[in-house]
N, C-alpha and C positions, 0 to 999 in steps of 0.2 A: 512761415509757409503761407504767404499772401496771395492766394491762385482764387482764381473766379469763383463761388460759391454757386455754379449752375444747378449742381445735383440737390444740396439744402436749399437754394430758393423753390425750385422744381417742389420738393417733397412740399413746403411751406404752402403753395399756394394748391396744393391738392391735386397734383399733376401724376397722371401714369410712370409709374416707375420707367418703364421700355420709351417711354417719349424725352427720356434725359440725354441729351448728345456725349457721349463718349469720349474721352481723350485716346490718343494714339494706346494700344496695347500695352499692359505693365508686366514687366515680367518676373517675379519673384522669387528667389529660390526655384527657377524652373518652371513655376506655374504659369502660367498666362492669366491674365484680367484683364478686362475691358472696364476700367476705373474711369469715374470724369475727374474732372480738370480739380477737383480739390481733395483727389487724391495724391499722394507724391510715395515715392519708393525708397527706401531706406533700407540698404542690406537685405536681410531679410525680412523685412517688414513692412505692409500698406501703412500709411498714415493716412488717415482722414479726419480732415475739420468740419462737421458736422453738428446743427443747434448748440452751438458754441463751445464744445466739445471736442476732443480730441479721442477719435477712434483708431486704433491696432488691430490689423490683422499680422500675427507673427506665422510665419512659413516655416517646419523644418524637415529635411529631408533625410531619413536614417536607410539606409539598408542593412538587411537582415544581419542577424547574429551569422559569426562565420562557423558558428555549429548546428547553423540552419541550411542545409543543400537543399539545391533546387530539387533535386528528385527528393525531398522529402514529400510524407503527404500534405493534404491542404490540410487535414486535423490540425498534424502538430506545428505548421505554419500559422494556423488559428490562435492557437494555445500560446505561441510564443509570443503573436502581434497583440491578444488579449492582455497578458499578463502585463507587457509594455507601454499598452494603453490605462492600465488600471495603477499603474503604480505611477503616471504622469501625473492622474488624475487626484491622485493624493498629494503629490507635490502641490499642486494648482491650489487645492483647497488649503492648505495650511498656510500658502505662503500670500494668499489674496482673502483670510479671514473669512473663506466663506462657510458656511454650516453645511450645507447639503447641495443635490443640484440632482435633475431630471436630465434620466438618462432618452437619448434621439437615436435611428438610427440609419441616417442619410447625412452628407454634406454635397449640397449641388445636382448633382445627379452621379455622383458616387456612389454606396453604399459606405458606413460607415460605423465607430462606436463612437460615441458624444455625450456630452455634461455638460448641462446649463447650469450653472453657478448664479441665483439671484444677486449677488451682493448686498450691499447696504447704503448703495447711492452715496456711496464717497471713495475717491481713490485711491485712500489704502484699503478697502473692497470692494471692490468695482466688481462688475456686472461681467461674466467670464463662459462663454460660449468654446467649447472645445471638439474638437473631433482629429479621429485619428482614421485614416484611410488607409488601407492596403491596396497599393497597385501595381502589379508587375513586379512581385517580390520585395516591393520596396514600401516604407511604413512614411505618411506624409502624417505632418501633423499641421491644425490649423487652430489658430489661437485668437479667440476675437476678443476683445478689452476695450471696455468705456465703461465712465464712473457709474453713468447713470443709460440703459437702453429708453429711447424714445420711438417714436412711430418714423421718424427721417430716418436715424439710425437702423430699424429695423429693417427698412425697405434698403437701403446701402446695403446692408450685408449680405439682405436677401441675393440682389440683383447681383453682387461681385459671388456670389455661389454657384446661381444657374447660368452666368458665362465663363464660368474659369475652367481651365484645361490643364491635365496633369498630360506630362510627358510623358515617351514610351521607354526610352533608352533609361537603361538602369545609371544608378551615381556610382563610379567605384566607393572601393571601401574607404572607407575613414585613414587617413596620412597619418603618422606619429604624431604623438601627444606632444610633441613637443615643436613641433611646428611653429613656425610667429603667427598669432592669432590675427584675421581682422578686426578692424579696430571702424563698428558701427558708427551710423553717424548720431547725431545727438538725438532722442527722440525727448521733444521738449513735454512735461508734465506725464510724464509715463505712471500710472496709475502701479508699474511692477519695479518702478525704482527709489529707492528712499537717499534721501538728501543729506549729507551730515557738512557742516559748517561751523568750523572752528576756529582760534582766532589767527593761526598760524595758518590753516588751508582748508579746503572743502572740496568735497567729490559728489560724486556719485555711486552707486549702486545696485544689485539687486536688489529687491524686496524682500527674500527670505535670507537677507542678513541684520543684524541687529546688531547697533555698537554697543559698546560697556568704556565708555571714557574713563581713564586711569589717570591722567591729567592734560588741563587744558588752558595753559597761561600766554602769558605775551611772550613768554620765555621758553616754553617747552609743550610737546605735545606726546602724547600716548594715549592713543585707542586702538583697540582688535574689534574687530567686526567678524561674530560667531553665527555661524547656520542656527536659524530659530529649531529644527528638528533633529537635526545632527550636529551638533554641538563636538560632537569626538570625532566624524570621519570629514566633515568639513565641505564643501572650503569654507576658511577658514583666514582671516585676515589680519594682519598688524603691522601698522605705520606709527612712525614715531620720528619725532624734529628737533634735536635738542644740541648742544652746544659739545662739541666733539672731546673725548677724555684721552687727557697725552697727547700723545702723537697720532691719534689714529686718523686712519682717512680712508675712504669710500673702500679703495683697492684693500684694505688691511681688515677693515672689518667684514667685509665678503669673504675674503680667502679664510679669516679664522671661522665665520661660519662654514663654509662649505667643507674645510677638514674638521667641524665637528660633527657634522650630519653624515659626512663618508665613513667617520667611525664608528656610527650607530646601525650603520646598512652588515645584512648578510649578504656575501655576494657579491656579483659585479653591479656595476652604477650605472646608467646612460647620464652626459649632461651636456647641456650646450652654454656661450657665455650672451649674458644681456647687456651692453651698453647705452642703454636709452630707454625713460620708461615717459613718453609720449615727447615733448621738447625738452624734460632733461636730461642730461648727461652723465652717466657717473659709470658704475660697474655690478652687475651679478650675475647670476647662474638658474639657472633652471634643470633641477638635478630627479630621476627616478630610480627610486629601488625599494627593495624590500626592508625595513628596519626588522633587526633584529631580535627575536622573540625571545633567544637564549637570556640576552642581556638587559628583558627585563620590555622590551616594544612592544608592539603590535604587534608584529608580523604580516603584516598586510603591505600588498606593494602600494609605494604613497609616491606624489610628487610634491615637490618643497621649488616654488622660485625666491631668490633671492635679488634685493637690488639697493643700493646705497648709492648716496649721490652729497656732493657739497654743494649747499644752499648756501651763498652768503656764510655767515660767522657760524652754521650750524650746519647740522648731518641729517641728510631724511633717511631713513631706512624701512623697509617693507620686506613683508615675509608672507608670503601667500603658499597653504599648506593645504592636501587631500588627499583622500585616499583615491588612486588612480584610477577606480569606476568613478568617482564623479569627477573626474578631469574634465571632460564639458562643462560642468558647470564654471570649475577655474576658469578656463580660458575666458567666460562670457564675464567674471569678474575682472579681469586680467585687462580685458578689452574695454569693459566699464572704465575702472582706474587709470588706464590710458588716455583717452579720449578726454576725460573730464578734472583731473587733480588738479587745482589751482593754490598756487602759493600766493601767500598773503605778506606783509612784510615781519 
């Protein structure tokens, strides 16, 4: 991202934040800012390069629960956007190491709930500014991330607060879970994504996933990458590259998976099929339903995607598993391991 550094030189040399020239409007997730020139827009997300630093502002847009109506009151519209706000707020601190954080209660000239998150001036704890806004029924969240906050950085986020503008038109509701996810662009040195590098491939992903390597040779690979706090509801990840048994091939081992996951479901199924998971090519599915509690399951409605693919002399295969409330977070895995899986030889 090599764009002019007007706004850090500006801070540098002791200059009024309001005297930094502007690049054209960024629009993010809906929002508008008035960013300079070393800022750049990524999906949902601001980037800024800042005292040598790489700051995030992540944007997200939710509308309300659909057993929130409009004509409810504002109480229980309070109580719902609270509750939502406070159980982010838990995700954030567990999954960026932070201990504590002071709560604010403005973003911009919003009104707002928020959590400063000190970190530990390193980017597996970075420094985590949050707030969540209710606007026109609809719940915005704002996410600020850098390893370390400095006096440039402070003034940046300041200035992209008091000119940013939330939209009036609501978002509709949320599309099915099964939708083909976007697929972000790369956000390089992300303080919320952890790196794994092994000898056969290396990705990317969340932060609040953690691998448990099972093996990792010139010859063969297996690791699952498990939710550091949900461990049982997920997501929940495992790729594996190893040299195909039999006869099997991409198309053979998808289909015995997915007739043995249709016989653990009560009930009917939804599923759609995958042929591609970023440049390769191979076969799988992305299936939802209930597993069966009779026979011993959960019971809880889950989604499982599946995807196999021939690599040269060997088979990758991946299995991305959750229970169907945190499907958002799949899909942002889904999209991670997209974008970024690189094979090795």
């Amino acid at each position: 991202m090599g764009h002019a550094r007007i706004f850090a030189a500006a801070a540098l040399l002791g200059l009024s934040v309001s005297a930094v020239v502007h690049a054209a409007p960024l629009v993010i997730n809906g929002v508008t800012f008035e960013a300079p020139e070393s800022c750049q827009a990524a999906q949902t997300t601001l980037v800024c390069k800042v005292d040598g630093q790489q700051f995030e502002l992540w944007v997200t847009r939710k509308p309300m629960d659909a057993a929130i109506k409009p004509t409810d009151s504002f109480v229980r519209k309070m109580e719902y956007f609270t509750e939502q706000h406070q159980g982010a707020v838990v995700n954030i601190l567990r999954s960026t190491s932070n201990d504590g954080f002071t709560a604010f209660s403005d973003y911009g000239s919003y009104s707002a709930l928020g959590a400063s998150m000190p970190g530990k001036g390193v980017v597996t704890s970075p420094t985590v500014r949050f707030a969540s806004v209710l606007h026109d029924d609809e719940i915005w969240e704002f996410l600020e991330v850098v390893a370390t906050r400095t006096p440039a950085i402070d003034a940046l986020a300041t200035e992209l607060r008091r000119l940013m503008v939330l939209p009036t038109a609501p978002v509709a509701q949320a599309s099915a879970v099964l939708a083909a996810p976007e697929v972000p662009k790369k956000l390089e040195g992300s303080p919320l994504v952890a790196t794994f590098t092994g000898k056969l491939l290396s990705l990317e992903l969340p932060g609040y996933l953690e691998a448990v390597v099972l093996e990792d040779t010139t010859d063969s690979l297996r690791v699952t990458f498990k939710h550091k706090t949900r461990p049982t509801a997920g997501p929940n990840l495992a790729i594996s590259l190893r040299a195909p048994k039999d006869n099997q091939t991409a198309a053979s081992i998808v289909k015995e998976r997915k007739d043995a996951l249709t016989a653990t479901m009560a009930g009917p199924t939804e599923s759609v099929e995958i042929n591609k998971l970023g440049a390769i090519n191979g076969a799988g599915f992305a299936l939802v339903g209930t597993p069966n509690k009779a026979k011993g399951f959960s019971g809880v409605e889950s989604l499982e995607t599946n995807f196999a693919a021939s690599v040269g002399d060997r088979v990758l295969e991946v299995q991305l598993t959750t229970e169907q409330q945190y499907a958002s977070d799949a899909r942002v895995v889904w999209s991670s391991l997209v974008r970024s899986i690189t094979l090795g030889k």
